[in-house]
N, C-alpha and C positions, 0 to 999 in steps of 0.2 A: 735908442740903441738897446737892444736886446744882444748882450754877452751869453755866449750858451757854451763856451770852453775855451783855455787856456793854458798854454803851454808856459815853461820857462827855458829859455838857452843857457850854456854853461855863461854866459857873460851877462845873466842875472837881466837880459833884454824879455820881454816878454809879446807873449802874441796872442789876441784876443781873435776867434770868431764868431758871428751869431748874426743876426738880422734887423737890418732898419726898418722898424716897424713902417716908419712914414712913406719912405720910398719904396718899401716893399724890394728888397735887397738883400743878398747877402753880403757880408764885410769880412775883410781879414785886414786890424791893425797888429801894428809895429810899434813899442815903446821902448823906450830904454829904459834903466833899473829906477828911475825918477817918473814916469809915467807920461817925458815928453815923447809924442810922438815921432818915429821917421818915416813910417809912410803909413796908407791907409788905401785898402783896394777894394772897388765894390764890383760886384757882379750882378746885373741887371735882369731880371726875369720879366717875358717881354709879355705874356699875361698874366700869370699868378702872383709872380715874382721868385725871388729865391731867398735862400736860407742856407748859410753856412752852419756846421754842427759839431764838427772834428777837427781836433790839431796837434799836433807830432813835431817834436823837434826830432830832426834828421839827425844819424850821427856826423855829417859835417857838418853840423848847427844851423845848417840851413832848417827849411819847416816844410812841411807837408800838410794840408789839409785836403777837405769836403765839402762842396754843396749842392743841393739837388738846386734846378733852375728849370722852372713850371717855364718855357718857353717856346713848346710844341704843342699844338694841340694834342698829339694824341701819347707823347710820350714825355716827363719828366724827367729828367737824365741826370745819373747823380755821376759828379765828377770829380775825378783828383788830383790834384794840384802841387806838383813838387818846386819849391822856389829857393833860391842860394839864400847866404848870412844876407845880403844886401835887397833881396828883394825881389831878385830877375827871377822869371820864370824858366825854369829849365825845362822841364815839361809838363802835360796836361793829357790825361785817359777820360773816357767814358767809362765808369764801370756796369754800370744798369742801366736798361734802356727802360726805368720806370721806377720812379721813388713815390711811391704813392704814401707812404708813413715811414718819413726820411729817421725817425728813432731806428730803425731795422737795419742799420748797419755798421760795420766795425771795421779797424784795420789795426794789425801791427806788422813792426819791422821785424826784418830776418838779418843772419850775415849776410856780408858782401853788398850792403846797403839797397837790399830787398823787402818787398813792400808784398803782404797778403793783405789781401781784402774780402769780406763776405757781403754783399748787399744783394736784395731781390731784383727779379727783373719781370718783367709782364708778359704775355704772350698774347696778344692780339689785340683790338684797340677797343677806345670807350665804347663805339658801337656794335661792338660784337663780343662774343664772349670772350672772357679775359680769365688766365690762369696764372697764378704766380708762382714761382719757384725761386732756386736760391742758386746766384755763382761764387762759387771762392775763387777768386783772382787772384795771381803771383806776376807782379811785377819786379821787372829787374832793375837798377840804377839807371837806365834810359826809360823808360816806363816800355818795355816790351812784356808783355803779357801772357802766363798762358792761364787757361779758365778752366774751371770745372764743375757743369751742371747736377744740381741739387733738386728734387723735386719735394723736400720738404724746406719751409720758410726760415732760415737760420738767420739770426740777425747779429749775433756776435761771435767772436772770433779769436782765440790765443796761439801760440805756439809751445809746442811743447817737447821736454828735453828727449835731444837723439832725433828731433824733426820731426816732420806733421803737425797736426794742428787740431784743435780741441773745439765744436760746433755745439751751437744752442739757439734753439727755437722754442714756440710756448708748448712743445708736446716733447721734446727729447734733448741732450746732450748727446755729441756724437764725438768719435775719436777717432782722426784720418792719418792714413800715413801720408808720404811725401809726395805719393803720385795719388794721392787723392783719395784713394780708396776707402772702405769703412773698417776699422779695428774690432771697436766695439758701440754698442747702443745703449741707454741708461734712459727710463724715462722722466719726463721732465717732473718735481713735485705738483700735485693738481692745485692747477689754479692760481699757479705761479706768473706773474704779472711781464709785461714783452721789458721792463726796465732789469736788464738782468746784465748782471758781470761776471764773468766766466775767467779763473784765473788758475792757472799750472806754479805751486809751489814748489821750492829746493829738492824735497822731497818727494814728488814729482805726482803729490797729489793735487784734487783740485778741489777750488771753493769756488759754487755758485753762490750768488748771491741775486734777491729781486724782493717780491711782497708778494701775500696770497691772503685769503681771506685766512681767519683762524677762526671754529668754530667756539662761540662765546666772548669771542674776542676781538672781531672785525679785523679790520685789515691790517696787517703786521708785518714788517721787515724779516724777511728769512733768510739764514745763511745757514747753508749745505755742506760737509767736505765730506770729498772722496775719495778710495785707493784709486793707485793710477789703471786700476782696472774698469770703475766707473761704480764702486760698492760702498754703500753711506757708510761716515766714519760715526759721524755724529750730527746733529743739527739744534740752533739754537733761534728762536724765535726773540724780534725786539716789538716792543710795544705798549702801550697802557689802554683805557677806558675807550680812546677816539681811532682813528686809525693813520696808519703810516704807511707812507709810499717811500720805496728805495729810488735812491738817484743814482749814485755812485759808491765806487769801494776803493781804498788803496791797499797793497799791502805794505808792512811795514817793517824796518830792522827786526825789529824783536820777536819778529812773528808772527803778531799781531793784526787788527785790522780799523783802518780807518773807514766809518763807513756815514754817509750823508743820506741827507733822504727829508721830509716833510713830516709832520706830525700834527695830527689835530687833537692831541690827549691832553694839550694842556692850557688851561685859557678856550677863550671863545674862539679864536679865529685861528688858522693852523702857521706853524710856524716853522723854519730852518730846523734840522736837529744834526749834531752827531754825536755818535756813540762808537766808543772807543773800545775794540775787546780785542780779550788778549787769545793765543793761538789757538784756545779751545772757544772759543767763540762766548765765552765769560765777560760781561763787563767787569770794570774795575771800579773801585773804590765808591760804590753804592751802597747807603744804609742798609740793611739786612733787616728783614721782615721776620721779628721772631713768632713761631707756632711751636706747640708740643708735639702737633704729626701734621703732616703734608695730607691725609688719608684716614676719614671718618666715614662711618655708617649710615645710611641714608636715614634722616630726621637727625642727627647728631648737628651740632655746631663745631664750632674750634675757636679760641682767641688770635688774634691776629695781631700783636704788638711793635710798635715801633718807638724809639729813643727817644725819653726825655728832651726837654728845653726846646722844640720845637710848634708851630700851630702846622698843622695836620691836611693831608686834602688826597682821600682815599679813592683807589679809582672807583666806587663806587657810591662816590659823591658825599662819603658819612667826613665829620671831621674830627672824631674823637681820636685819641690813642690809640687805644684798642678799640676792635670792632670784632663782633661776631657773627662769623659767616658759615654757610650750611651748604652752596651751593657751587657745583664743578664748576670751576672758574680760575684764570691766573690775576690776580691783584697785586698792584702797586702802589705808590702814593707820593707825594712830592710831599718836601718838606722844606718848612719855611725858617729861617733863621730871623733871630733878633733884629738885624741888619737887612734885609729883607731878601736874601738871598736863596734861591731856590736847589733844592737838592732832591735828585730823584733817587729812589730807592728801588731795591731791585725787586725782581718780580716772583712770586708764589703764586705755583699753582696747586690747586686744591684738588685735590681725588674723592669724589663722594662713590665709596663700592655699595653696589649693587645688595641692597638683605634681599634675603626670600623670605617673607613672613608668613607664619604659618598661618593656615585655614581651616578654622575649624567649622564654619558653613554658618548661615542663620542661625538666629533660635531657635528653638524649640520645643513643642505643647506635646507632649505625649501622656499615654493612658497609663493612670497608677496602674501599678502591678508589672508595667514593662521594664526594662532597662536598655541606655545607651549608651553606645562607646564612642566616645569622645577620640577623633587620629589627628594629631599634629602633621602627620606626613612623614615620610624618609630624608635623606640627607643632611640631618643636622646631628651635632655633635655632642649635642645635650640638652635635657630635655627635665623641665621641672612643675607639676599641676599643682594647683593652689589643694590639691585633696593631699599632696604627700606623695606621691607618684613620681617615678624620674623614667616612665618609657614611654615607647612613641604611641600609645593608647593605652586608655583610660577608659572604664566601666562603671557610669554610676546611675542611680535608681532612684533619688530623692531629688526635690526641687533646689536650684541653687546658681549661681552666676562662679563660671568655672574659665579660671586663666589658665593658658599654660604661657610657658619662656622657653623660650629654645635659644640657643647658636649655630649661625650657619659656617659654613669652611670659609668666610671674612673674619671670623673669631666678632659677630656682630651678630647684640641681642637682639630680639625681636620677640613680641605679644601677640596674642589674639587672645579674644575672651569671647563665650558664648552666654546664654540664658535657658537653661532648662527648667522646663514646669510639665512638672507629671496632674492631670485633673482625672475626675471621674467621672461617670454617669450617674445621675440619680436613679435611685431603685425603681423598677418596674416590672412587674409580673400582668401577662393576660388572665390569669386565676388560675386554679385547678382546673383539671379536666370535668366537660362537662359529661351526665347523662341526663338524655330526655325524651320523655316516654309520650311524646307528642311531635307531629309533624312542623308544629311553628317555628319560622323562621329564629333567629339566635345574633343579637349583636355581639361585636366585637368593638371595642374601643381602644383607641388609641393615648400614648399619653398626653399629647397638645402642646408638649414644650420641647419637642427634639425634631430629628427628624426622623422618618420613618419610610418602611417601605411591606406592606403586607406581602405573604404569601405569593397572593395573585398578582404583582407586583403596581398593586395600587398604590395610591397614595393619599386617599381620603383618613375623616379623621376614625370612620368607625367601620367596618368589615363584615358583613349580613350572609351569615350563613343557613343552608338548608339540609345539607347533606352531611354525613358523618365523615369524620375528616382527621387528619392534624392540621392545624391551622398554626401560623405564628407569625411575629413580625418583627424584621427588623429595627432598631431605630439607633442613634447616633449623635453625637452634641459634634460632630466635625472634628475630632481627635478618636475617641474611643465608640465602639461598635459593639453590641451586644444583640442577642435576638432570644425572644423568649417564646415557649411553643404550648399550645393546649390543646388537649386530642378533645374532640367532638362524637356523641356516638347519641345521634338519633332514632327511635326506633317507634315504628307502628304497634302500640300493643295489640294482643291475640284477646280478641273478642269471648267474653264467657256467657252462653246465653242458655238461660234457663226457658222452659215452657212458657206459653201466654198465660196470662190470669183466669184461674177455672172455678168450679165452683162442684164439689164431691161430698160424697154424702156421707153424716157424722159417720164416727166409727169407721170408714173407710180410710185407708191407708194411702199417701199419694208418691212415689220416688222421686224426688229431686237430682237431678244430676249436673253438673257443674260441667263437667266435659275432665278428657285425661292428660292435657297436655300444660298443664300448669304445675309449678314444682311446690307452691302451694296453695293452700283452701282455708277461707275463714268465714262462716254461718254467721248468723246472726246471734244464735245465741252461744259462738266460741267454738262450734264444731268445726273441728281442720281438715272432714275429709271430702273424698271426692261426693259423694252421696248423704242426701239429707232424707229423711221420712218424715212427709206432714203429715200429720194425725189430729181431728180435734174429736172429743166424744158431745161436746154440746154446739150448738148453733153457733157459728163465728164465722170473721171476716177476717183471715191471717195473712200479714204480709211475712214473705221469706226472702231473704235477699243473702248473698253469698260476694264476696272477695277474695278475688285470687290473683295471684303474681307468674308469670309465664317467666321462658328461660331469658330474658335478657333485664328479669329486674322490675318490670312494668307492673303494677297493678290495674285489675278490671273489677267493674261491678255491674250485677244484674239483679234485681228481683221479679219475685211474681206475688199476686196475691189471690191465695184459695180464699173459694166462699163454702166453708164446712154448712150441711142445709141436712135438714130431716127428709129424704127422699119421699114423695108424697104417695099414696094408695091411690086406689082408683078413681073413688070417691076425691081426693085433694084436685086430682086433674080435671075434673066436671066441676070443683068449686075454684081454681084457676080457670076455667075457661068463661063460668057466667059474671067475673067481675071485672069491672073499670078500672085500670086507675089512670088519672091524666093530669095533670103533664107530668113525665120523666123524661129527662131531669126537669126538676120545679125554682122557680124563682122562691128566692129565702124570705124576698118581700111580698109574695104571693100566696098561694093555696091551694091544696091536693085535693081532688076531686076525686069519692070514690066511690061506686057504687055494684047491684047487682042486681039482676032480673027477674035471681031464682031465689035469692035470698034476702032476708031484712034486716036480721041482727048478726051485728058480729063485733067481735074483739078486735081494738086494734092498737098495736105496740111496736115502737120505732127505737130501733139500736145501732148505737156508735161501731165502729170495727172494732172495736176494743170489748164489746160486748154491754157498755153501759144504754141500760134504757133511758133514752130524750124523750120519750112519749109513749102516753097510756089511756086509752079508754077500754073499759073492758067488757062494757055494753052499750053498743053505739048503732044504733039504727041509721040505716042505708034508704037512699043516699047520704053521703057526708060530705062536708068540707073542711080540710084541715088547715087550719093556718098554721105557715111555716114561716112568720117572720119574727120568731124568739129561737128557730134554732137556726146556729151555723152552719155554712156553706161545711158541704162535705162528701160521702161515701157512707150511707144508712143501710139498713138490712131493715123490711118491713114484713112483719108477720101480720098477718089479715085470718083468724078462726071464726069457723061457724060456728055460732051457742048453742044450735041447734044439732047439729050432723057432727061436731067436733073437727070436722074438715079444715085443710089447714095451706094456708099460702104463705111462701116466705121469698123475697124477692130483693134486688138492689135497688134504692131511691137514690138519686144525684139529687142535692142541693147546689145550688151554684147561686 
């Protein structure tokens, strides 16, 4: 036997109904106040079976019940059943032509020993599509009927003062008048479970009651009240760590509420509960969970205390006295007495508000010599930096690890700290500016430990210039940036070019000229100007050479070398012309050969450029040969006279 509701008569007789499991049946017994039975009636369901669910003592103490009876293929029919004090059936309705989930329905009495009923009904069969909706039904003392169609699924039912009637489903609360109509609409709490009791108070407000999920908190017993307009009064959730399904509610004298239901919060396996509150929907007489605030700052804890001489069992499994908790949540705990007796305490919920912590961004590597400002941001109410500072930025310029504190409008502190580090570049210069008085190309180099970027936006280590220029180059250690520049100024010196090497006769005078476009002039022997005058009055080999610097800086050099000579008579060129001399140039490890055809003695005398004699014979009869390998390679002057005619040759010998 499965008992699933119970009435009692004023003569203390009592009537069970619910389903035999075995026969697959529903039952309606009859006790008296001793639990002997005086009758027992089953109703047979001819394929599913049936199932009694509801029971009502009538105001003539007779009873009324429900049960749906799977006995149609295609339709379950849930039926009403009104029977005297003794048992006889007075009458019996149809009210649904389809109890597919026999919980979805409800009835109560009216005056004048009138019967409303809400139960669904189906519209079309298993094999076709099927809609459900909802009738409220008014029955009179003979069971006459009048109905009125619902397209939303109501499953329970009140009446309410001044007439009409009060409807709930899992999406709304509705409020009818007497001819059916709609008052007002309310929607249903989300997630509010189909075990729901809908009840119209003196006051002629009303208290739903059912279960719904609660977030952090699984499923929980919720009871609602409303103005009789359908406007929340207040609402009080029951439950601990596991979850709770509502069964049932009464109301009670005090105005209070009794209310049933299941519980998995305590122990392993779920068990029976009720809980008792009073008209505000308050339990009574539970240990009180003492905190210093209900509402702490995110990362903050709180103590959670509860009464001495007890062992402990927190809904969150801890089992000390106190416990500290950080996290949005409602906690309870049972407590255990000496005797072994269990006592639940009532339930805390915790408030963790939201900080806004401030942001001061990563760290930071910046270039000495900059500075930065440090923004905690707007909307807080105070503001404190580890520099001494109380505003919402800060400016600073040295290396250093920088807090600020703030509070936001939760009057909750909050930190951030950042890491500033100012670095440098190490020193590097491309050099001073160049000048260069030559075409060759010009390296550049680079310093080899940063990073760089020349001019030409190269990136090798060293930079090859030809042209006159600024040149420079960036480089960078990946925080600070510096670029250093060198102006380049190449230039083709202006050529100074004296005369070829001549050879003019003493006492004659020769002009040197340097040219006019140099800014200045330096001889050899310290003359600074444009024009030099070679002069020798005795026989010599003179080199003249001159330096000079054009306009852009550049120095040049040129020489020549006169050969100062006794310009010869007549006579000299007829004793040049009868003599040999061979080879010029002469090997130094070899020998001059010199002779003449028309003459046989003669002097002969060999001199340095410089004017020193290397050699003398001063009567040497022709032919001769001279050996040249005691004097050095060089640049000689050879004088060759006749002893005879005093005729005179003076000429250049290369030694080589």
């Amino acid at each position: 036997m499965n008992p699933i509701c119970l009435a009692v008569t004023d003569q203390f007789d009592y009537y069970f109904v619910g389903r035999d499991s075995l026969q697959f049946t529903a039952y309606a017994e009859h006790t008296d106040s001793n639990g002997v039975i005086i009758f027992h009636h089953l109703e047979y369901g001819a394929v599913g079976g049936a199932q009694a669910h509801g029971v009502y003592r009538t105001p003539d103490n007779g009873i009324m019940y429900n049960f749906w009876n799977n006995s149609e293929m295609c339709y379950d029919p849930e039926y009403f059943r009104k029977e005297d004090s003794v048992g006889n059936m007075v009458w019996e309705r149809v009210s649904s032509n389809n109890m597919i989930n026999p919980s979805k329905q409800s009835f109560q009495f009216l005056p004048g020993d009138k019967l409303c009923t809400v139960a669904p009904y189906l519209t079309g069969c298993y094999d076709t599509v099927q809609y459900y909706f909802s009738k409220l039904t008014i029955f009179d003392a003979i069971g006459v009927d009048t109905a009125y169609n619902y397209t939303e699924l109501y499953h329970t039912v009140d009446t309410t003062y001044g007439g009409g009637f009060v409807l709930a489903s899992q999406n709304e609360f509705v409020r009818i008048d007497t001819a059916g109509g709609v008052m007002w609409t309310t929607p249903m709490p989300s997630s509010m479970s189909f075990q729901i009791a809908l009840r119209q108070l003196q006051d002629s407000s009303f208290i739903l009651a059912g279960d719904k999920p609660v977030v952090g908190s699984g499923q929980q017993i919720i009871i609602n009240k409303y103005d009789r307009n359908g406007n929340l009064i207040w609402s009080q959730n029951y439950g601990g760590r596991g979850d709770e399904y509502f069964s049932n509610m009464l109301l009670e004298s005090d105005g209070g509420f009794l209310i049933s239901g299941k519980t998995g919060s305590y122990g392993a396996s779920s068990k029976a509960i009720i809980i008792k509150a009073d008209s505000m929907g308050n339990t009574i007489g539970m240990p009180t969970i003492l905190s210093s605030t209900n509402s702490i700052c995110s990362g903050d804890s709180t103590a959670l205390s509860l009464p001495s001489g007890y062992t402990y069992l927190w809904s969150t499994g801890e089992t000390r006295q106190t416990i500290y908790v950080s996290i949005a949540n409602s906690y309870s705990a049972i407590l255990t007495d000496t005797g072994g007796v269990q006592i639940f305490t009532d339930t805390i919920t915790l408030n963790v508000l939201a900080t806004v912590k401030p942001n001061l961004g990563p760290d930071q590597t910046l270039c000495a010599g900059e500075s930065y400002m440090l923004d905690a941001g707007s909307g807080y109410s105070f503001y404190q930096w580890s520099t001494g500072s109380f505003n919402q930025v800060d400016t600073i310029d040295v290396n250093g690890n920088y807090i600020v504190e703030t509070i936001d409008s939760n009057s909750c502190s909050t930190f951030d700290t950042i890491q500033v580090s100012f670095i440098s570049l190490p020193p590097f210069t491309l050099g001073p500016d160049i000048q260069q008085c030559d075409t060759s190309p010009i390296t550049l180099n680079s310093p080899g430990i940063l990073q760089w970027t020349w001019s030409d936006g190269s990136t090798d280590t060293t930079l090859t210039v030809d042209t006159s220029g600024i040149y420079f180059l960036v480089f960078t250690n990946g925080v600070c940036t510096d670029t250093s520049f060198v102006r380049i100024d190449i230039y083709q010196p202006l050529q100074v070019d004296l005369i070829d090497d001549t050879t003019v006769c003493i006492n004659q005078s020769l002009l040197l000229d340097a040219g006019p476009n140099f800014t200045s002039y330096l001889w050899q022997d310290g003359t600074i100007s444009e024009f030099y005058i070679a002069l020798s009055s005795a026989p010599a080999t003179i080199q003249y050479s001159v330096t000079v610097v054009d306009i852009n800086g550049c120095p040049t050099s040129d020489d020549v070398i006169v050969d100062f000579q006794i310009c010869p008579s007549t006579n000299d060129f007829e004793f040049e012309k009868s003599l040999t001399i061979y080879p010029n140039p002469v090997q130094s490890s070899s020998s001059l050969l010199i002779d003449s055809k028309d003459h046989d003695n003669v002097s002969i005398e060999l001199f340095s450029t410089t004017g020193k004699k290397v050699f003398g014979n001063l009567n040497q009869t022709l032919p001769a040969r001279i050996s040249t390998n005691k004097i050095s390679a060089g640049i000689y002057f050879l004088r060759i006279t006749d002893v005879d005619s005093g005729s005179v040759l003076n000429t250049k010998l290369v030694i080589q």
